[in-house]
C-alpha positions in Angstrom: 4.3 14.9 -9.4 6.5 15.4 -12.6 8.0 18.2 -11.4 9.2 15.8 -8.2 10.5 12.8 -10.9 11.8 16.0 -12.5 11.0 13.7 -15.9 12.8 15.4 -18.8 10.0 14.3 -21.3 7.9 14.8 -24.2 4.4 14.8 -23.7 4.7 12.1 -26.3 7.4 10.3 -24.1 5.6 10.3 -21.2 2.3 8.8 -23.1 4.5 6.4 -24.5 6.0 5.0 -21.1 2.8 5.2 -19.5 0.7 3.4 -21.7 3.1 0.6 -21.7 4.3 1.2 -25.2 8.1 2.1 -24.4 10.2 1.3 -21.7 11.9 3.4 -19.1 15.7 3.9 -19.5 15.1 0.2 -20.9 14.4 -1.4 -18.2 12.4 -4.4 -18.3 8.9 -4.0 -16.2 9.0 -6.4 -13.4 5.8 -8.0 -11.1 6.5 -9.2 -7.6 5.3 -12.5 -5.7 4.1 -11.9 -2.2 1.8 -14.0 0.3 -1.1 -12.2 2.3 -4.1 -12.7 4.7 -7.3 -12.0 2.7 -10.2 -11.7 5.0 -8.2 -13.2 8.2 -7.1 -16.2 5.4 -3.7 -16.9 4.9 -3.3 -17.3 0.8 0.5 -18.4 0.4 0.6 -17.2 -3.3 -0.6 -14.0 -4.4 1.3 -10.9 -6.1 1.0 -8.3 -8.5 -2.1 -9.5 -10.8 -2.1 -6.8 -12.7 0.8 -4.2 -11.9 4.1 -4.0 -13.1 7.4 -1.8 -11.7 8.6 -0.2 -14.8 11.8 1.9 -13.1 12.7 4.2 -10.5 13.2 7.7 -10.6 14.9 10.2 -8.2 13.8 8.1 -5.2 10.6 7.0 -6.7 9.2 4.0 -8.0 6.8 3.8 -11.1 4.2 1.0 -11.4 1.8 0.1 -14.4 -1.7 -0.7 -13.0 -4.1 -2.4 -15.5 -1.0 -3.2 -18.6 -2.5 -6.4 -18.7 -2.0 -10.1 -17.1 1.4 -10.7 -15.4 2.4 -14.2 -14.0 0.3 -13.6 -11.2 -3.2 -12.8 -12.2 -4.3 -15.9 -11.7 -6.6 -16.0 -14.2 -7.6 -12.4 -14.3 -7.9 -10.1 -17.4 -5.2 -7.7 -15.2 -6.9 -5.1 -16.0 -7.7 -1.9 -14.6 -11.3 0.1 -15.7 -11.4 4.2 -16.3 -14.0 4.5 -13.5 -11.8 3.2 -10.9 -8.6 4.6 -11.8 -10.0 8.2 -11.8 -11.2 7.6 -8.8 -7.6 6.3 -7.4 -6.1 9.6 -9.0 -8.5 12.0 -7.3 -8.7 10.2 -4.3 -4.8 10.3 -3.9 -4.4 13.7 -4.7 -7.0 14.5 -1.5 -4.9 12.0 0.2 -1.9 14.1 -0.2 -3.7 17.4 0.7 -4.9 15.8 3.8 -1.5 14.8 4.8 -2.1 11.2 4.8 0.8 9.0 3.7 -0.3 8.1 0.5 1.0 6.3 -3.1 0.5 8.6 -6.1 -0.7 9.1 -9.4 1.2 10.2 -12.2 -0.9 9.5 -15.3 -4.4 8.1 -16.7 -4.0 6.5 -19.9 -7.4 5.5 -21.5 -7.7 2.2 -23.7 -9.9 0.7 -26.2 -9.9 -2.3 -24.7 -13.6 -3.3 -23.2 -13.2 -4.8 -19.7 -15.5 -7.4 -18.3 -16.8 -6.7 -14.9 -20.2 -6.8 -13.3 -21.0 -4.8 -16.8 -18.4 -4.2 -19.7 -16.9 -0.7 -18.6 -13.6 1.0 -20.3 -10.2 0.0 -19.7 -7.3 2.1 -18.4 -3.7 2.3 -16.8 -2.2 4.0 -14.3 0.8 5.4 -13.6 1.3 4.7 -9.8 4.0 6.3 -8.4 5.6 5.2 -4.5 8.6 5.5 -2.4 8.2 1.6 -2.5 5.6 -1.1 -3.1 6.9 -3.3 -0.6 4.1 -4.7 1.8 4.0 -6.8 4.8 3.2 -10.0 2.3 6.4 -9.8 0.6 7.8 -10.6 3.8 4.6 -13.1 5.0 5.7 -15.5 1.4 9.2 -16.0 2.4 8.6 -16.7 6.1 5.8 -19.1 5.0 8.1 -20.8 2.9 11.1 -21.4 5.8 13.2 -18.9 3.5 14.8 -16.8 6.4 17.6 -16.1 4.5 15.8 -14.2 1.8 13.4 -12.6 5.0 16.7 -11.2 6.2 17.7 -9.9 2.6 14.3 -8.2 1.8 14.7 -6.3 5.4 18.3 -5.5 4.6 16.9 -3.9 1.4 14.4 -2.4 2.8 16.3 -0.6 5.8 19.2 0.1 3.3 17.4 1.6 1.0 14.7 3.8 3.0 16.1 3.7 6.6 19.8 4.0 6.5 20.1 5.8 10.1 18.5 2.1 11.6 21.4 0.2 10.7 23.5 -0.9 13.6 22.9 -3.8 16.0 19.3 -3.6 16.7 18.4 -2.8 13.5 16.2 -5.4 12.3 14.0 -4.5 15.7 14.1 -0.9 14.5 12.6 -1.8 11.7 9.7 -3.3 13.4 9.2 0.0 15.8 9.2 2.0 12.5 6.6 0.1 10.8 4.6 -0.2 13.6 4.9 4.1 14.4 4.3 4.6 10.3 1.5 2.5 10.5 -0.6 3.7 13.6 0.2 7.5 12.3 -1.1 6.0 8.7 -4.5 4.9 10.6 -5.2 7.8 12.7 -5.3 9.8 9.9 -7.8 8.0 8.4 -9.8 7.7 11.6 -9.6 11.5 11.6 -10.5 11.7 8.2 -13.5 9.6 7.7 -11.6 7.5 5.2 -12.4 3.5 4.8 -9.9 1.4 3.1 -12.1 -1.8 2.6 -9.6 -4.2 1.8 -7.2 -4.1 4.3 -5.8 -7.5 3.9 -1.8 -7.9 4.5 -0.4 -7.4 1.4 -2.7 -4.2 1.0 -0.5 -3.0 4.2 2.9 -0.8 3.3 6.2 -1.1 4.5 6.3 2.2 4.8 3.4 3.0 6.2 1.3 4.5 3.0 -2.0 4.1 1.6 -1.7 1.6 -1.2 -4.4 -0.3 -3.2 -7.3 1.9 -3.5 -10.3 -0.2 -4.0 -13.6 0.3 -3.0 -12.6 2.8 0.0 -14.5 5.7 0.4 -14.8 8.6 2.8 -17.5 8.8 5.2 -20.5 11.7 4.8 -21.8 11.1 7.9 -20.2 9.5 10.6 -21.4 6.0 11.5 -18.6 4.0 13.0 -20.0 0.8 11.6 -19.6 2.1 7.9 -18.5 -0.4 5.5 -17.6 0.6 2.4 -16.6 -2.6 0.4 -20.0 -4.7 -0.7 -18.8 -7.6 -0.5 -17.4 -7.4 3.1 -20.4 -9.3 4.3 -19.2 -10.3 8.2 -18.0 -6.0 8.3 -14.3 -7.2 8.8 -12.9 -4.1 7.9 -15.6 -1.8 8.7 -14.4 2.1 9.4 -14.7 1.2 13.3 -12.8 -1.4 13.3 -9.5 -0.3 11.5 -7.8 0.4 14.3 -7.7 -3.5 15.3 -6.9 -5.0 11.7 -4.0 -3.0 11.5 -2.7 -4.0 14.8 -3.7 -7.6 13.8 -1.7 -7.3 10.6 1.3 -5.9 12.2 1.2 -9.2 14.5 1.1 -11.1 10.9 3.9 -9.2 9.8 6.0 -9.9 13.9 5.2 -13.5 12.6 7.1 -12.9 9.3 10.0 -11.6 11.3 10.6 -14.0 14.0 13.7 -15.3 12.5 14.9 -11.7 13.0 13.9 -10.7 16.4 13.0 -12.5 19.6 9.2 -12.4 20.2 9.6 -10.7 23.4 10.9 -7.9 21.4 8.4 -8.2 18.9 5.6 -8.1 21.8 7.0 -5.4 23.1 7.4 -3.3 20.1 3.6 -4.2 19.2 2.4 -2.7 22.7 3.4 0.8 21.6 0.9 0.9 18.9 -2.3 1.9 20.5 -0.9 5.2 22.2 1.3 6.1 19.2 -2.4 6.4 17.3 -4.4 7.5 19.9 -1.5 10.3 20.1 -1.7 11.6 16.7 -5.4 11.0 16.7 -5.8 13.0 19.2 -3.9 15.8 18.0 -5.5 16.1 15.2 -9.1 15.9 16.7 -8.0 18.8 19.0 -6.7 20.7 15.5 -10.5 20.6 14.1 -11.5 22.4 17.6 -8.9 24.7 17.2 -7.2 23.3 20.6 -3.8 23.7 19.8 -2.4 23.3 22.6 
């Protein structure tokens, strides 16, 4: 992943910037507001609690998970503990290796700090790395708001930025296709990986279709479609099974969002493509593990 930054550091540099302790080509960390449904809930406010963006290199972002409280952590420590994030870095790496669209970690830095959880447990930050950290509840908190205009600029950013060859008349509906094609390839790959998100609310959903957010996901030892991998996912909202659904039901959140964009119809339209797009790639890669190539 360094080598990819192509970082031209010290190994004292790089502690330093990824521990929080010296800025990147000095530029001040920033943490982003966005909106989400949590559980099928729509919470107006939410945001980055406990991550910061710290820069961008050579087409990547770099994000601070657990520096500490940001003016969104409603009321939380923003902290991150050791146990989780070597559990994000492994499981991101695998993620990577299995070909499934994925954020990335650059670093681990431990800390002295004790964190309070069910038990006191060590403190830590990670260096996440992404093509972006946009998610669908960036563009959920303007829509909510009536701010079109600012709905309009985040997916002018967003298509500038990452999707140049969509500009053009239709672009904003082009867009949509994208997101919803990135996303069902995204979730068929888990499907045909045994993986289990367990939070997938709407701001835990990428723009660009990658894994973000690794919480209490897990990957399945033995397949039982009703897995559920996050405790306190009582009702089994986002058990392994039922995936699939959520993410179609978050891309119709996000269609909400964007209604000031494109006609429904469109929208509607766009949506129906979903479920064959990810039975298609599911498929081919169930017919890879038989050795059906063809």
């Amino acid at each position: 992943m360094q080598a990819d930054l192509k970082l031209n550091l010290t190994e004292e540099e790089l502690l330093a910037i990824c521990s929080g302790e010296k800025k990147l080509d000095e530029v001040d960390p920033i943490s982003s507001v966005y909106a989400g449904h949590q559980f099928g809930y729509f919470v107006p406010q939410l945001g980055d609690g406990r991550s910061c963006l710290i820069g961008e290199l050579n087409g990547y972002e770099l994000s601070l998970k657990g520096a500490g409280t940001t003016p969104f952590s409603r009321g939380a420590d923003g902290r991150a503990v050791l146990r989780s994030s070597i559990r994000e870095y492994l499981c991101s790496i695998a993620m990577e290796g299995l070909n499934i669209p994925t954020t990335k970690c650059l670093a681990i830095v431990a800390s002295d700090t004790d964190v309070y959880r069910e038990h006191i447990e060590s403190g830590s930050i990670v260096t996440r790395v992404s093509e972006s950290h946009i998610r669908f509840g960036h563009f959920e908190y303007f829509a909510s708001k009536g701010q079109n205009e600012n709905v309009k600029k985040l997916a002018d950013f967003v298509i500038n930025h990452y999707y140049p060859k969509l500009k053009g008349k239709n672009c904003y509906l082009d867009l949509f296709k994208t997101v919803v094609q990135t996303t069902a390839v995204m979730i068929a790959r888990w499907q045909a990986q045994g993986f289990s998100h367990g939070v997938m609310n709407t701001d835990n959903m990428s723009i660009l279709g990658l894994t973000i957010d690794y919480g209490p996901f897990s990957f399945m030892e033995t397949y039982n479609p009703g897995f559920i991998c996050n405790h306190s996912d009582s009702q089994g909202r986002y058990s392994f099974e039922r995936q699939p659904s959520v993410a179609l039901w978050n891309l119709e959140r996000l269609a909400d969002a964007m209604r000031s964009l494109v006609g429904e119809d469109y929208l509607k339209d766009a949506l129906a493509v979903y479920q064959s797009s990810l039975v298609k790639e599911y498929s081919l890669l169930m017919r890879q593990k038989f050795g059906l190539l063809k």
